[in-house]
Structures are given as C-alpha cells and as structure tokens.
C-alpha positions as CSV (number, residue, x, y, z in Angstrom):
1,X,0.0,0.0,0.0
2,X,3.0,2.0,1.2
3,X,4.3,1.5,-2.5
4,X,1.4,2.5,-4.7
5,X,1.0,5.5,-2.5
6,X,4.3,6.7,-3.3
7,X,4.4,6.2,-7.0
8,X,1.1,8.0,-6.9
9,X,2.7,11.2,-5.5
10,X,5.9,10.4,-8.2
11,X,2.9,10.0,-11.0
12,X,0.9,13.6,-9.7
13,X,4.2,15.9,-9.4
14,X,5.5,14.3,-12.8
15,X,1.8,15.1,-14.9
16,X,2.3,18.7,-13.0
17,X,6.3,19.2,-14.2
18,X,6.9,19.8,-10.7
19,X,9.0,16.3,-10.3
20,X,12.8,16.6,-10.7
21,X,14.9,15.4,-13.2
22,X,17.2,13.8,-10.0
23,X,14.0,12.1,-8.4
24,X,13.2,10.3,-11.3
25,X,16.7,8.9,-11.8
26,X,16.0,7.5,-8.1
27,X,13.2,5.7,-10.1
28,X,15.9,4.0,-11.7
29,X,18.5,0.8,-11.7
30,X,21.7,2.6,-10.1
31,X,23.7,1.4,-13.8
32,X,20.8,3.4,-15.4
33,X,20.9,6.4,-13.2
34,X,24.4,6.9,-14.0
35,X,23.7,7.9,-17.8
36,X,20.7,9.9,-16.6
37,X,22.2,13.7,-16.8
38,X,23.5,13.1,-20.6
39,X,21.4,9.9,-22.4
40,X,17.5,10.7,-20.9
41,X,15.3,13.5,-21.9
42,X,15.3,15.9,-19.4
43,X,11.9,16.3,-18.0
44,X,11.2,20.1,-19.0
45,X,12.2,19.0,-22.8
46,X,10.3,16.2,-22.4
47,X,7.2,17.9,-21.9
48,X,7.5,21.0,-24.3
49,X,8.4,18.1,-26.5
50,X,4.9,16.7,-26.2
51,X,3.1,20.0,-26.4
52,X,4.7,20.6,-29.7
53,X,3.0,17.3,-30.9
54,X,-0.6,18.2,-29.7
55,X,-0.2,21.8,-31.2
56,X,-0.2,20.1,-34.7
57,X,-2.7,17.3,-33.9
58,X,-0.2,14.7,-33.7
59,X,-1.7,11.9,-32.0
60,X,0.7,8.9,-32.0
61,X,4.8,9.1,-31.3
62,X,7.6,6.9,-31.7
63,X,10.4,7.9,-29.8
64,X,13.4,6.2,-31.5
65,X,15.7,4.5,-29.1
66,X,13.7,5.3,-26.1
67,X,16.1,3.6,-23.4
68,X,14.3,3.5,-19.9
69,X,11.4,5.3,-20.8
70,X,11.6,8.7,-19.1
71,X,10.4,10.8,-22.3
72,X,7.6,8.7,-22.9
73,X,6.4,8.3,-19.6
74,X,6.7,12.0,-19.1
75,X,5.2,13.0,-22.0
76,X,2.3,11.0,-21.6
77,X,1.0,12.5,-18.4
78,X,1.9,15.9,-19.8
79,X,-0.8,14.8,-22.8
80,X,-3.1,12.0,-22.1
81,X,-4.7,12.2,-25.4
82,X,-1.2,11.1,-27.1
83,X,-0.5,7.8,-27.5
84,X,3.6,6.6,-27.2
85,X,5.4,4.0,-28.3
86,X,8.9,4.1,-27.2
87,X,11.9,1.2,-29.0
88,X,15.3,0.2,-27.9
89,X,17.6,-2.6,-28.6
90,X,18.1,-2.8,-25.2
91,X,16.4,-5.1,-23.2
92,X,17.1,-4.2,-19.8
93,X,15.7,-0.9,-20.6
94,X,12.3,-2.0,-22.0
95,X,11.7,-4.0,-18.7
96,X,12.7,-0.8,-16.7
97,X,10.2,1.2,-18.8
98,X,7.6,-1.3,-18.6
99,X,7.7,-1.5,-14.7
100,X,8.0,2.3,-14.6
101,X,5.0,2.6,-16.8
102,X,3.1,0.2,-14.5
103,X,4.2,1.4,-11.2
104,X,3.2,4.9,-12.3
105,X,-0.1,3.4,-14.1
106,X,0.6,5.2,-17.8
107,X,-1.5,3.6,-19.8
108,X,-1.2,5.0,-23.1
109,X,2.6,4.2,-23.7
110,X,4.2,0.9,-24.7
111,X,7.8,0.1,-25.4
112,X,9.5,-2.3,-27.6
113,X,12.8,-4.2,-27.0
114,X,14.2,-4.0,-30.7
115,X,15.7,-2.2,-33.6
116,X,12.9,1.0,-34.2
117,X,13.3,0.7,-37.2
118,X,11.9,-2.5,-37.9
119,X,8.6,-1.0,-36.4
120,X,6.1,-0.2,-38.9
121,X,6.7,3.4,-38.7
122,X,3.7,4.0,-41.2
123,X,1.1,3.7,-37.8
124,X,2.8,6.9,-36.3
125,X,2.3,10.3,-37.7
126,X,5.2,11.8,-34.9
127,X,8.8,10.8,-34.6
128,X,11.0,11.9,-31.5
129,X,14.5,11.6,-31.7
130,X,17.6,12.6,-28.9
131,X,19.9,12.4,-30.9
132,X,20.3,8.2,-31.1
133,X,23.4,8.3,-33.3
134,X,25.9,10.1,-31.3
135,X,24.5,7.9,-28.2
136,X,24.1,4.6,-29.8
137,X,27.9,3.7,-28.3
138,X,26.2,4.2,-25.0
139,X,24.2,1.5,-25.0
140,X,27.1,-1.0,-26.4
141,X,25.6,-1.5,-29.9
142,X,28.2,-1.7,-32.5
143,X,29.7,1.6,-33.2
144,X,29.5,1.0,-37.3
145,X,25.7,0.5,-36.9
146,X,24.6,4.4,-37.0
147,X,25.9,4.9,-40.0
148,X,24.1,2.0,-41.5
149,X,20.8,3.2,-40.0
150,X,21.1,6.9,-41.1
151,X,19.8,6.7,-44.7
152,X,17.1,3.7,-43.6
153,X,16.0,6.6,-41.0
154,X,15.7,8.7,-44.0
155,X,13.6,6.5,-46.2
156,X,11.2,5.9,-43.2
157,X,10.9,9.7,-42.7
158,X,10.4,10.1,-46.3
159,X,7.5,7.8,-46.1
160,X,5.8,9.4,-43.5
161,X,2.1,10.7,-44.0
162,X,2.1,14.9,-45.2
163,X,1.9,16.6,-42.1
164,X,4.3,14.5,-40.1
165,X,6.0,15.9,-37.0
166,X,9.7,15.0,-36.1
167,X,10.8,16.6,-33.0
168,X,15.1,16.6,-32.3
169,X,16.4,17.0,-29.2
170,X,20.4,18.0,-29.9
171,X,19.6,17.2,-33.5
172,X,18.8,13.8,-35.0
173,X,22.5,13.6,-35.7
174,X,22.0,12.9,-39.5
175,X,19.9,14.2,-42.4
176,X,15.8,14.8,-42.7
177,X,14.2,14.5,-46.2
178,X,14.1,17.7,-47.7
179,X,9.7,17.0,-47.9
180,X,9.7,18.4,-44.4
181,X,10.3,22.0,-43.2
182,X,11.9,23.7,-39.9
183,X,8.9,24.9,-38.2
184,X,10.8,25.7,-35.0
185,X,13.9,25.9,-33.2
186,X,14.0,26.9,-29.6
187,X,16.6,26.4,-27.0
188,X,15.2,24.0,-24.4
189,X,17.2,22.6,-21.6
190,X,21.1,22.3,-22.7
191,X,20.6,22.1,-26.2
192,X,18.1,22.5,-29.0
193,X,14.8,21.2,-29.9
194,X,13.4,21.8,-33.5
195,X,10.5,20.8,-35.1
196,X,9.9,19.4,-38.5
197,X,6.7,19.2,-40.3
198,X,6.2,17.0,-43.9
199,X,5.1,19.6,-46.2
200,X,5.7,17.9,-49.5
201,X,5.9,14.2,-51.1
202,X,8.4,15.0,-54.4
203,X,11.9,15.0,-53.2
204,X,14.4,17.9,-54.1
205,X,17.9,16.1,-55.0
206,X,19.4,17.7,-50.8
207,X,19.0,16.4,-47.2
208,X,18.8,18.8,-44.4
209,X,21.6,18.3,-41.6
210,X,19.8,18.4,-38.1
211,X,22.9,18.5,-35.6
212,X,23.7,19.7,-32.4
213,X,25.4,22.3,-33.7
214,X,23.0,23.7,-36.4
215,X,20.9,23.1,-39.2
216,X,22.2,23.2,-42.8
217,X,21.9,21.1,-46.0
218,X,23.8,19.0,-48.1
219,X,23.3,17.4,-51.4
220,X,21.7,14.3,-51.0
221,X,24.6,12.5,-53.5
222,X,27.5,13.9,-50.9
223,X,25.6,12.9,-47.8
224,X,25.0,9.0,-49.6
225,X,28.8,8.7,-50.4
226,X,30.2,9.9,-47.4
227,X,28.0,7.7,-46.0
228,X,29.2,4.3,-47.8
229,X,32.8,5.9,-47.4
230,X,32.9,5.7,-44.0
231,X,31.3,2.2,-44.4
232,X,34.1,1.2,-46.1
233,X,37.0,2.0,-43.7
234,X,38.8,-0.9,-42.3
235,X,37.6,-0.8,-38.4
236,X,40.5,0.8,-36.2
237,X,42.2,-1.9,-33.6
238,X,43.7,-0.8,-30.4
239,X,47.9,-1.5,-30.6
C-alpha cells in the first residue's frame, strides 16, 4: 500500500512538471541512473516536446531509441490524449520502462525491446529523436551501426504521411528528407529542440543536416557517399 502511495505522488508531481529530473533517476536501476544527466530526456524537454506534438494534432509518437522510458512516460502525463510507443535494442531498458510505466499506471505508452526501425513506422504520424546516433555507443551497440541506420531513418521519414511531426532534441545527428520543413527551433534545456513538419511528397535532389550544432543542407549525392565511405573503412584496432 506503502508502494502505490508513493508512486502516486511520483505520477501527480510528474503530470504537473513539478517532479525533478534527480527524483526520477531515483526511479531508476543505479547502472541506469548513472547515464541519466546526458542519455535521458530531461523532463522540461520532455514535456515541451509533447506539447509541440498536440499543437499540430499529432496523436501517436515513436520515440526512437527510447532507453528507460523517461520521455515517454513523461510525455504521456503531460498529454493524455497522445499515445507513445517508445523502441530500444536494449532489453534491460524496456523492462525498466515497462515496470516504470506500470508502477506509475501510464496507460497509453508501450515500449518495444528492438531495432525501431523494424517498427512499422507507417502507424505513427510523430517521430521523436535525442539524438540516437551520437548515443548509440552508449548502449554498447556496435559503433559502425549508426551509420548504417542513417539513410534507412531517411527513407522511413520520407514515407511518413504529409503533415508529419519529427521533434530533435540535440539534432537527429544525421539528415531529414528535404519533404519536411523547420517549423521551429528553440533552445530547451542544454541544447536545442526543433520541429519538423512534412510539407511535401516529391523529393528535391538535398538532405537537411539536423545537428547539435546547427541546421544546414547537403546534397543528397554527398551525404549518400560519405556515408558508404565511412562504411568502407577498415575498423580501427587498439595496438
């Protein structure tokens, strides 16, 4: 009884924004907590994240690579009308998310131990990304991977329904189809969070760049090539 009454108070303050970012790494496995400050969505982004997506009618969101479940979670008591669907190749996290999701009784998330982008990204008309390729290391996936996943993150964006949202948080770390347009970029937390909206179906021959740093574009031949360059690099050994 003790229990439920406790993550009762945890579930109010975190639908209000008044819980901490520090209180709900407590939530957390201690190995998990560690890589809160710099691999979770902080819970002020996390929220302004999911107001973004009602403001344009969004009304289901895949967050790509979605570890223990903290931006889902929190964005689903900031909107309860949203519906969140969170994938991570790692399955430690999905169970923490699950039991998070349970203890705090969010019912309108679910998470998915796997590769996101062998979801069927065609049932979502939102797309939230923290920047999974500069991260991916963190969660001891093969380093080579991102780069094979960048241009299969394009096609699946490309595909996505006119008036798709994708929301970056530090950038997606690789390109967006040139279909969609900037609609916003604010500084939220420690870094930036932009919005992207699909405007158009015919592709133009450029990517946009979402980084950290910026926002710029490249031609969507020179973006492909360095691409399969860096694929073709011998892998570096230590001596």
């Amino acid at each position: 009884m003790a229990d439920v009454q406790y993550f009762d108070r945890v579930r109010a303050r975190l639908a209000t924004g008044e819980l901490s970012d520090v209180a709900f790494g407590a939530l957390l496995p201690p190995l998990t907590r560690e890589r809160s400050a710099w691999c979770w969505t902080p819970i002020a982004v996390a929220r302004r994240a999911a107001l973004r997506f009602a403001e344009r009618g969004i009304r289901r969101v895949l967050d790509v690579g979605c570890g223990p479940g903290k931006f889902c979670i929190t964005a689903a008591l900031a909107q309860p009308d949203l519906n969140f669907v969170g994938s991570d190749r790692g399955v430690d996290l999905i169970v923490t998310a699950n039991a998070l999701a349970a203890s705090l009784r969010v019912s309108n998330v679910e998470f998915k131990a796997g590769n996101a982008l062998d979801v069927r990204w065609h049932d979502f008309d939102g797309f939230y990304f923290f920047n999974p390729f500069s991260e991916d290391s963190a969660s001891g996936s093969n380093s080579s991977r991102p780069d094979a996943d960048l241009l299969r993150v394009v096609e699946r964006l490309g595909a996505a329904n006119r008036g798709a949202i994708v929301v970056t948080y530090h950038g997606l770390g690789g390109a967006i189809p040139s279909t969609y347009d900037l609609l916003s970029d604010e500084p939220v937390g420690s870094g930036p969070l932009r919005v992207w909206v699909k405007n158009r179906s015919r592709e133009a021959l450029w990517y946009h760049l979402d980084f950290d740093y910026g926002v710029s574009r490249a031609p969507r031949r020179y973006f492909e090539r360095q691409i399969a360059t860096r694929k073709s690099l011998p892998e570096m050994t230590p001596d």
